[in-house]
C-alpha positions in Angstrom: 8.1 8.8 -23.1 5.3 6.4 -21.2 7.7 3.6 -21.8 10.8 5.7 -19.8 8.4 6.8 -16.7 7.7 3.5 -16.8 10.3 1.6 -16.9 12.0 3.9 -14.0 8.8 3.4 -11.9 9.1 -0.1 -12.0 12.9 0.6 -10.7 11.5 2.9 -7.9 9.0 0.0 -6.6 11.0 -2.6 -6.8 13.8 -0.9 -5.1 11.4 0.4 -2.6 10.3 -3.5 -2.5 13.8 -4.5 -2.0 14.5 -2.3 0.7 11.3 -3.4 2.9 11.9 -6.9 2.1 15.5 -6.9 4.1 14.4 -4.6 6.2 15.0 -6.4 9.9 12.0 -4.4 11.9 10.0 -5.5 9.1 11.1 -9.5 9.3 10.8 -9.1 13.3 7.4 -8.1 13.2 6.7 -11.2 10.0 8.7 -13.8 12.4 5.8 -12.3 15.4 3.0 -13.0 12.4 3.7 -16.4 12.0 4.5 -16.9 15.7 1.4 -16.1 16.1 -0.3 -19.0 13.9 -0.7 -16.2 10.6 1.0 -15.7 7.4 1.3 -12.0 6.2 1.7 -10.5 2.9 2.9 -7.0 3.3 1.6 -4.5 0.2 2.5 -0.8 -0.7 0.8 1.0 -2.4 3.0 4.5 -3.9 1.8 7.3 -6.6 4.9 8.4 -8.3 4.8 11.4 -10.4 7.6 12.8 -13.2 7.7 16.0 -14.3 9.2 16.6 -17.8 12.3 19.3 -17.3 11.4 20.8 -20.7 7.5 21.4 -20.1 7.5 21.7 -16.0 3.5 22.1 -16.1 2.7 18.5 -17.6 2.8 15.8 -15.0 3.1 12.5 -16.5 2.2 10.1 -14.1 3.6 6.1 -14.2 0.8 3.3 -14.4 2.7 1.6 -11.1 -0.5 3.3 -9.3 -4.4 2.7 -9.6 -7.0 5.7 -9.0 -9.7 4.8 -6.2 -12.9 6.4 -6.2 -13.4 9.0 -3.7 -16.6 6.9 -1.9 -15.9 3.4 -2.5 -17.2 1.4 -0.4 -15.3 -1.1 2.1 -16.6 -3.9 4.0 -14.0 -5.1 6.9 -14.4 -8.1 8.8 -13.8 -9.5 12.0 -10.4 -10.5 11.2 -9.6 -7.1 9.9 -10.8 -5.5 12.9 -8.7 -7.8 15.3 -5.6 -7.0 13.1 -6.2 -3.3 13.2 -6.7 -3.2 17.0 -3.2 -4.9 17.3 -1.8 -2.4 15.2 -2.9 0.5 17.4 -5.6 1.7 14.6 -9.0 2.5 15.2 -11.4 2.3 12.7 -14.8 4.1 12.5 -17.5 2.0 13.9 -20.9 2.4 11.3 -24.2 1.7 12.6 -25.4 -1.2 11.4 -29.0 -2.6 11.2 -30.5 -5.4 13.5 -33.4 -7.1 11.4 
């Protein structure tokens, strides 16, 4: 069974991967990137779940996804900020201590 909902989530992402790929609003906004002086590596992330017809109350789950703790910590940087800001998303300033 693992190697079924497997296989078909590897179908689902790289259809989904496909599909953003030759998406034109996507290369617009790539052709802007490297207009721009940067490169950009675009990366989804997607939990797919499958639900077996004859036992409707045991999700099986694909290993196309990876579990992230609920408190990990992130560290973003100058860069990250800058790209965030052009994309219109704010991100929580945190204190941070002056020695």
């Amino acid at each position: 069974m693992d190697d079924v909902v497997n296989r078909l989530a590897r179908e689902l992402a790289d259809a989904i991967a496909a599909v953003v790929a030759d998406d034109p609003k996507v290369e617009a906004c790539r052709e802007k990137t490297r207009a721009a002086g940067y490169e950009m590596r675009v990366s989804l992330e997607a939990v797919i779940g499958f639900v077996n017809r004859s036992n409707p109350t045991a999700p099986a789950q694909a290993g196309t996804s990876r579990a992230v703790p609920p408190q990990q910590a992130m560290e973003i940087s100058v860069n990250d900020r800058r790209f965030l800001r052009s994309l219109r998303i704010a991100v929580d300033e945190t204190p941070e201590e002056v020695e």
